[in-house]
C-alpha positions as protocol buffer text, in pm:
chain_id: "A"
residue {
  index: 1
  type: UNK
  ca { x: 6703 y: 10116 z: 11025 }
}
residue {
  index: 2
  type: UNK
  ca { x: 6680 y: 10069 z: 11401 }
}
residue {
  index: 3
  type: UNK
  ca { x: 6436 y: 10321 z: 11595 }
}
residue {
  index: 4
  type: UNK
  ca { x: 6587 y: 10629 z: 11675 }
}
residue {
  index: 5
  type: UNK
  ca { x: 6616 y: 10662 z: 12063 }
}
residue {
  index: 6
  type: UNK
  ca { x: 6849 y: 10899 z: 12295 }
}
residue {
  index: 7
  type: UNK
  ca { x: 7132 y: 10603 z: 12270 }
}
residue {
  index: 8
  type: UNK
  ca { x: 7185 y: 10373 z: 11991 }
}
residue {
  index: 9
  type: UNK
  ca { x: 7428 y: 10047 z: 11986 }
}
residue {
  index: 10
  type: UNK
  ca { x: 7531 y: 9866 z: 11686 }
}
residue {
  index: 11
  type: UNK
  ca { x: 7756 y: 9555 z: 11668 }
}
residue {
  index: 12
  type: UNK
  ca { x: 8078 y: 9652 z: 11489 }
}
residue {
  index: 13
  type: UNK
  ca { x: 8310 y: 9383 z: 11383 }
}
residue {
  index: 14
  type: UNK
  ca { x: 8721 y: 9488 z: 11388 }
}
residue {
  index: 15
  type: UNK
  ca { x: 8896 y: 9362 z: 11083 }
}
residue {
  index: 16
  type: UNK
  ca { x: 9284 y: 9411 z: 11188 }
}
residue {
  index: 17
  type: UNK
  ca { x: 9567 y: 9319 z: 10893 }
}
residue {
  index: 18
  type: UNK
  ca { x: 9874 y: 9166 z: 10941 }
}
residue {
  index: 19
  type: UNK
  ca { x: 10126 y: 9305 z: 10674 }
}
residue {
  index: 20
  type: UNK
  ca { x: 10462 y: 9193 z: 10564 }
}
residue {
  index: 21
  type: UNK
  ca { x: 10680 y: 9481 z: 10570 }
}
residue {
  index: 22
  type: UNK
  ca { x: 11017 y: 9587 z: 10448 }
}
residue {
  index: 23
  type: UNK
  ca { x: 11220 y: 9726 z: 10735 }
}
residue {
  index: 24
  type: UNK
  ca { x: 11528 y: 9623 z: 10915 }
}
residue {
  index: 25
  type: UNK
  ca { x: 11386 y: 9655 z: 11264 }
}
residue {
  index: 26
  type: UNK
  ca { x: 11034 y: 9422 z: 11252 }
}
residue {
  index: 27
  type: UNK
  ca { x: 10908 y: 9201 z: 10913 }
}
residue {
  index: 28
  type: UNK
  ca { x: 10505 y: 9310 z: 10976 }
}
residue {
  index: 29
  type: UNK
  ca { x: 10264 y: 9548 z: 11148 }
}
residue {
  index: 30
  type: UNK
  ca { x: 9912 y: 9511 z: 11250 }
}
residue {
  index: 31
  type: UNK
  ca { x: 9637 y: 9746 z: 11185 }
}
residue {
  index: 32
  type: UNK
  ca { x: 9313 y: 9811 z: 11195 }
}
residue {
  index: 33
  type: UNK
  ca { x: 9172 y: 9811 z: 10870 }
}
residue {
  index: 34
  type: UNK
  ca { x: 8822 y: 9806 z: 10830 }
}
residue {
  index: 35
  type: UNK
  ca { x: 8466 y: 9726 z: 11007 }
}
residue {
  index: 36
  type: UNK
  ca { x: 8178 y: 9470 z: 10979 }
}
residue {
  index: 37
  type: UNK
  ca { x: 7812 y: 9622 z: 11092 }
}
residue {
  index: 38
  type: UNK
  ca { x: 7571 y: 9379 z: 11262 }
}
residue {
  index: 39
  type: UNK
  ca { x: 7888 y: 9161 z: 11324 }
}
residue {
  index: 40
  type: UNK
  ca { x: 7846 y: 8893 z: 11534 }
}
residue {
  index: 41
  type: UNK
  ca { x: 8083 y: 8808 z: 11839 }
}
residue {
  index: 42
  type: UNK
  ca { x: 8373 y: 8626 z: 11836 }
}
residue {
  index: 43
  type: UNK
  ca { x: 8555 y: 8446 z: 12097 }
}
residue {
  index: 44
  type: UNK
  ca { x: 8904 y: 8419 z: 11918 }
}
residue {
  index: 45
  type: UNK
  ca { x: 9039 y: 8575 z: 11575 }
}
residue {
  index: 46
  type: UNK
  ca { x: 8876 y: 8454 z: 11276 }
}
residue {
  index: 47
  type: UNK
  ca { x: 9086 y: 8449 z: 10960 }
}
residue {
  index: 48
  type: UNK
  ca { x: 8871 y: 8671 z: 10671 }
}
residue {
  index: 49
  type: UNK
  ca { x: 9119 y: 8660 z: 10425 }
}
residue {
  index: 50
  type: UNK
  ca { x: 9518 y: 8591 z: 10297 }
}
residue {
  index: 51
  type: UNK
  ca { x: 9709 y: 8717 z: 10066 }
}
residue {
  index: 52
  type: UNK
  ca { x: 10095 y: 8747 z: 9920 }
}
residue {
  index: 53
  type: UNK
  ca { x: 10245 y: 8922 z: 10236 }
}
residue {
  index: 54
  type: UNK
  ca { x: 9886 y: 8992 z: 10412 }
}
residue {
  index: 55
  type: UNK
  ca { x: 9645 y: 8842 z: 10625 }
}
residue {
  index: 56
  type: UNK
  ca { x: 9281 y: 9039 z: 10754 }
}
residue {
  index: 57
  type: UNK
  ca { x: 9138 y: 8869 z: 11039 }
}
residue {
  index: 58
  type: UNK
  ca { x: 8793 y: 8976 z: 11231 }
}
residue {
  index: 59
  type: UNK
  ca { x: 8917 y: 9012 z: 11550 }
}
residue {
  index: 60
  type: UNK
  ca { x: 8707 y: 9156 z: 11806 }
}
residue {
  index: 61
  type: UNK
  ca { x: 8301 y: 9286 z: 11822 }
}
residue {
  index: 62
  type: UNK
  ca { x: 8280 y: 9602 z: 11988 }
}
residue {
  index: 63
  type: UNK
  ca { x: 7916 y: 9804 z: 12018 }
}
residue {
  index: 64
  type: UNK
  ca { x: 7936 y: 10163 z: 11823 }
}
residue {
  index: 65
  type: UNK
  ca { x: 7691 y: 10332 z: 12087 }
}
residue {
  index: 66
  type: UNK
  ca { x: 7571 y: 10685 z: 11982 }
}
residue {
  index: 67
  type: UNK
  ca { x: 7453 y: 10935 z: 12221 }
}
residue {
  index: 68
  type: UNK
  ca { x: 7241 y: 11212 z: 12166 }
}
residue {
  index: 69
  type: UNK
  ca { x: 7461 y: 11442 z: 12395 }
}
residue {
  index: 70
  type: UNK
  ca { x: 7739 y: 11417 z: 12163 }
}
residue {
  index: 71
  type: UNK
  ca { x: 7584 y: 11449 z: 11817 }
}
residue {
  index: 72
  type: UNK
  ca { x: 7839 y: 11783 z: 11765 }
}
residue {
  index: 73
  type: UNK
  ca { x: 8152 y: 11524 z: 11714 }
}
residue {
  index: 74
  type: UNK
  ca { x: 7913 y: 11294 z: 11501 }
}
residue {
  index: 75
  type: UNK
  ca { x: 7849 y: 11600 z: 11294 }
}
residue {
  index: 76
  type: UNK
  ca { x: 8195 y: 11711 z: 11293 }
}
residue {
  index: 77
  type: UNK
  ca { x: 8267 y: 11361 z: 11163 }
}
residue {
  index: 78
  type: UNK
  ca { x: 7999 y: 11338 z: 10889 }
}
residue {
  index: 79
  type: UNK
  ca { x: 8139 y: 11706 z: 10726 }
}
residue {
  index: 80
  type: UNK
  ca { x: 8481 y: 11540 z: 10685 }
}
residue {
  index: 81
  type: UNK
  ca { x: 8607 y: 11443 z: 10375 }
}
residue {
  index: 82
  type: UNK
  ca { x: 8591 y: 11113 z: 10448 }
}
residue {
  index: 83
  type: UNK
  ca { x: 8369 y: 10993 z: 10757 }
}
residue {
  index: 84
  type: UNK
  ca { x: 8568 y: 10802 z: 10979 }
}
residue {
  index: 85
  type: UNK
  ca { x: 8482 y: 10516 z: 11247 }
}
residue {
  index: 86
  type: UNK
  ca { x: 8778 y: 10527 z: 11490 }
}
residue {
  index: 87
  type: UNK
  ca { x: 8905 y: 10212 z: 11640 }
}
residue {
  index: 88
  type: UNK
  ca { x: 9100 y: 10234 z: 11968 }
}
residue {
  index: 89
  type: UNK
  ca { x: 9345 y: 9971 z: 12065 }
}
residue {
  index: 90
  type: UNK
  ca { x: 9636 y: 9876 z: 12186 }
}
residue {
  index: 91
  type: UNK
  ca { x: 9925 y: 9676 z: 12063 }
}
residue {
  index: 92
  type: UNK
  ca { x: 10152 y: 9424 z: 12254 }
}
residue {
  index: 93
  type: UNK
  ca { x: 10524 y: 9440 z: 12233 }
}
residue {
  index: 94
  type: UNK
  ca { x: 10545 y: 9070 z: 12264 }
}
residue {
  index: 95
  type: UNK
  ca { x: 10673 y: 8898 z: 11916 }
}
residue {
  index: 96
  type: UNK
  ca { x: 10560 y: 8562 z: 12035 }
}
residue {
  index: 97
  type: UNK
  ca { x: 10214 y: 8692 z: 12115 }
}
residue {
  index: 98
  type: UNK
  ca { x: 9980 y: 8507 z: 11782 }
}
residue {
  index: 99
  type: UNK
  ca { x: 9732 y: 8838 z: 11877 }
}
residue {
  index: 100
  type: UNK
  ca { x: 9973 y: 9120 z: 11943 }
}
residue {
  index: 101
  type: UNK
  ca { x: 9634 y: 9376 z: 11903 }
}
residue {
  index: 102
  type: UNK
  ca { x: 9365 y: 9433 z: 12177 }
}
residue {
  index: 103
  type: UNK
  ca { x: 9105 y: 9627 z: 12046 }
}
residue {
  index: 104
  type: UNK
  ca { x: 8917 y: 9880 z: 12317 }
}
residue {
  index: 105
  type: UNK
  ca { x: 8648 y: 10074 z: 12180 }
}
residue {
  index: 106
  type: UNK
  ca { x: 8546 y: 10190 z: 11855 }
}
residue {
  index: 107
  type: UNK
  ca { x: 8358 y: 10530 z: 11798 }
}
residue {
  index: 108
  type: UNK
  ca { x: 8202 y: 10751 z: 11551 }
}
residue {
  index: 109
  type: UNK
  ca { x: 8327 y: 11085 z: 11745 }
}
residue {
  index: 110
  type: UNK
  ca { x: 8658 y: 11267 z: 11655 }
}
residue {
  index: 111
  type: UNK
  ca { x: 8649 y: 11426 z: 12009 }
}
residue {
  index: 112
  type: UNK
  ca { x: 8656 y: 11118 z: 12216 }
}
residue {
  index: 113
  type: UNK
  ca { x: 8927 y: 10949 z: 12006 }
}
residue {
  index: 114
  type: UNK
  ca { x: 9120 y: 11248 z: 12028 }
}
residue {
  index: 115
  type: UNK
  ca { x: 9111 y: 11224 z: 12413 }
}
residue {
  index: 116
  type: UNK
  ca { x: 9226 y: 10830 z: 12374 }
}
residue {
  index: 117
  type: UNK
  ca { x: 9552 y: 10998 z: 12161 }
}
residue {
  index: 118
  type: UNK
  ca { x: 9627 y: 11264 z: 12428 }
}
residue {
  index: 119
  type: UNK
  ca { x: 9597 y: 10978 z: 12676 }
}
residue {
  index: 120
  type: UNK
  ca { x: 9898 y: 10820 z: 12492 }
}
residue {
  index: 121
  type: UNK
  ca { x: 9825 y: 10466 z: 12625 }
}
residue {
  index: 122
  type: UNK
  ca { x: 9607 y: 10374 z: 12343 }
}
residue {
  index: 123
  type: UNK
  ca { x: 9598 y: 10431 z: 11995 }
}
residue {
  index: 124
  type: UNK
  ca { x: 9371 y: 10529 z: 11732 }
}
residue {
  index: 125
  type: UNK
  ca { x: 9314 y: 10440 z: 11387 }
}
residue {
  index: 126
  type: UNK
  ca { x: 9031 y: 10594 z: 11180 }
}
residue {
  index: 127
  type: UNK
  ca { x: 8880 y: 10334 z: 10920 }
}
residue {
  index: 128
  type: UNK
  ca { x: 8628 y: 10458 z: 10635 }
}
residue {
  index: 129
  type: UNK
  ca { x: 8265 y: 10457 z: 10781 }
}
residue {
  index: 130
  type: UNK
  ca { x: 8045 y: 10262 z: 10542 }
}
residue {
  index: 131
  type: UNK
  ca { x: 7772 y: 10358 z: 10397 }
}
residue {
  index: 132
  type: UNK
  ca { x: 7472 y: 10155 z: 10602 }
}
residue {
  index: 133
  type: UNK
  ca { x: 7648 y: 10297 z: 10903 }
}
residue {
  index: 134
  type: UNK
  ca { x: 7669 y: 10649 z: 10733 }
}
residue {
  index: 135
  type: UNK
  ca { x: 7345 y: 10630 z: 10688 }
}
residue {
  index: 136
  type: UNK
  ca { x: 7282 y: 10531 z: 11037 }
}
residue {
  index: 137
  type: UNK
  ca { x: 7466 y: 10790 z: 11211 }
}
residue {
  index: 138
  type: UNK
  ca { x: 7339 y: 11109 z: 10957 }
}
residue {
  index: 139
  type: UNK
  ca { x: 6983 y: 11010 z: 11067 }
}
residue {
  index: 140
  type: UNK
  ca { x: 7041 y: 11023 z: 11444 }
}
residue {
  index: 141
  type: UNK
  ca { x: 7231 y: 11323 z: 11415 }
}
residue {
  index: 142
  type: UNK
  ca { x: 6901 y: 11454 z: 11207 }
}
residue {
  index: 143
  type: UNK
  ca { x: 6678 y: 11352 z: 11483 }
}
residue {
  index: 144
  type: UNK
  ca { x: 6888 y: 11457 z: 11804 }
}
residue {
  index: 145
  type: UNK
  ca { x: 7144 y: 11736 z: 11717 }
}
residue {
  index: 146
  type: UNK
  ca { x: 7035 y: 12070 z: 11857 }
}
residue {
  index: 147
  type: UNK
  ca { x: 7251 y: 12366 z: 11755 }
}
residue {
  index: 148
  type: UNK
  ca { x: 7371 y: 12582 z: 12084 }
}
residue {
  index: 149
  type: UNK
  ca { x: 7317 y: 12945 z: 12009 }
}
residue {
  index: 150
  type: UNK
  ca { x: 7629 y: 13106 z: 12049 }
}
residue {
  index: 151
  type: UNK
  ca { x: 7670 y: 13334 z: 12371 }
}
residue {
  index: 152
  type: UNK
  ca { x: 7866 y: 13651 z: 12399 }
}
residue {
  index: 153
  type: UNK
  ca { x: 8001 y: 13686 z: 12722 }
}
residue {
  index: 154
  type: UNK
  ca { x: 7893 y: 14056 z: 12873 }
}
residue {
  index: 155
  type: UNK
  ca { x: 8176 y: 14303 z: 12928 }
}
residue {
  index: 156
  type: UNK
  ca { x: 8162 y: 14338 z: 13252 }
}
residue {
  index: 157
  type: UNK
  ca { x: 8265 y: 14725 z: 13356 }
}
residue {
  index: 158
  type: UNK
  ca { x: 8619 y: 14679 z: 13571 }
}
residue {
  index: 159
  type: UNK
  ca { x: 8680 y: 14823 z: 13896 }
}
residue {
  index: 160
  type: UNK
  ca { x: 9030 y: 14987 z: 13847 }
}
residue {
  index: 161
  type: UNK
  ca { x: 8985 y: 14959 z: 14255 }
}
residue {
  index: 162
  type: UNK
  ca { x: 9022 y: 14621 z: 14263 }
}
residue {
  index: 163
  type: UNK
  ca { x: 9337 y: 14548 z: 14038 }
}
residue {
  index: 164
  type: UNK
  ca { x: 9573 y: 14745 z: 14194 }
}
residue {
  index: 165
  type: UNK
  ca { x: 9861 y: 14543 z: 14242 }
}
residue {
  index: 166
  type: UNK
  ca { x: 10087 y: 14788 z: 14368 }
}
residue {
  index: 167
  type: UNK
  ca { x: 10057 y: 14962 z: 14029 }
}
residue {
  index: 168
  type: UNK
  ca { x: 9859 y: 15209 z: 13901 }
}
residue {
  index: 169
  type: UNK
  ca { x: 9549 y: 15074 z: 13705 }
}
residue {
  index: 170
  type: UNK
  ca { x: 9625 y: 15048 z: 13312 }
}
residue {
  index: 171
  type: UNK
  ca { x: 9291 y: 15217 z: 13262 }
}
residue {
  index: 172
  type: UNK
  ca { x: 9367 y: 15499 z: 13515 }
}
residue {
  index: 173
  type: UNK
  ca { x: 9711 y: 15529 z: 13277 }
}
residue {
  index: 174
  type: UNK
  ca { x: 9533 y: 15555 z: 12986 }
}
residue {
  index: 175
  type: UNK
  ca { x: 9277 y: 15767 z: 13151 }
}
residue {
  index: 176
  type: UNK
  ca { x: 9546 y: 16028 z: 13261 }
}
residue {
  index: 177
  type: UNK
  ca { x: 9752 y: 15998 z: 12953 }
}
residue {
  index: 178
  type: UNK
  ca { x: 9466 y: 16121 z: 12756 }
}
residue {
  index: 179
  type: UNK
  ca { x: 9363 y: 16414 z: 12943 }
}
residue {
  index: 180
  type: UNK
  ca { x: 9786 y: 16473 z: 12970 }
}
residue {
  index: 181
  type: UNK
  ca { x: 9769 y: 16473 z: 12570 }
}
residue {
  index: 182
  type: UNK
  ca { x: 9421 y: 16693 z: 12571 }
}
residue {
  index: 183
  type: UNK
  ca { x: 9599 y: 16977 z: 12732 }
}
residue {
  index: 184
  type: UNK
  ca { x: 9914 y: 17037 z: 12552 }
}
């Protein structure tokens, strides 16, 4: 295991798939698939594998940095039902582009892919975290997380003085509607 520090960055290797599809409209789609820890870089794709109708290439090496201000969507992750490292990327429209996918980032946090989605220029694809890596991440959330106590906010008293808008105060209403129903 590496030492545990306030930031941690692993090599992650980005296996993306090329699959034959059947569709009237394109013949394949590319995907991320899956991840290689401790990856090392790579300056161009690198075939991994072919099959009938398939081919998984290793296409990019991207550092998974953890932080120990963010261990709450590392958590969140880790309770899933199936922990998750989320690759973000972006694909070209181009059909005589060899490499139609770029990849961007990959992460272990559900929050900050989810702000790559809203975004809508990117996209995100979760891929099953291995175990080394699961490993990995469930110890650094063990040494750094630190659970914030919730906080109720105070009730502040209201000044009906201050929110009249040209009405009368709901609270002065319900004020004089009582004493209205006290004397009948």
């Amino acid at each position: 295991m590496l030492p545990m520090t306030a930031t941690v960055s692993i090599p992650l290797g980005v296996v993306i798939a090329r699959e034959d599809i059947d569709s009237k409209w394109q013949d394949h789609v590319w995907r991320p698939i899956g991840i290689l820890p401790g990856a090392p870089p790579v300056e161009d794709w690198k075939e991994l594998q072919r099959g009938e109708g398939w081919v998984h290439y290793h296409a990019a090496t991207m550092p998974l940095e953890l932080y120990a201000k963010e261990t709450e969507g590392y958590k969140y992750n880790l309770e899933m039902r199936e922990p998750s490292i989320f690759i973000v990327f972006s694909g070209e429209e181009d059909e005589e582009n060899e490499r139609p996918v770029s990849v961007h980032l990959v992460t272990a946090s559900p929050y900050e892919a989810a702000d790559y989605l809203d975004s809508g220029e990117q996209l995100v694809e979760p891929v099953a975290m291995p175990s080394e890596l699961l490993a990995l991440v469930s110890e650094f959330v063990a040494e750094h997380h630190v659970e914030e106590k919730f906080k109720k906010r105070k009730n502040l008293k209201v000044k009906p003085e201050e929110y009249k808008f040209g009405q009368e105060p709901i609270i002065e209403v319900r004020k004089r509607m009582s004493q209205e129903s006290e004397h009948e």
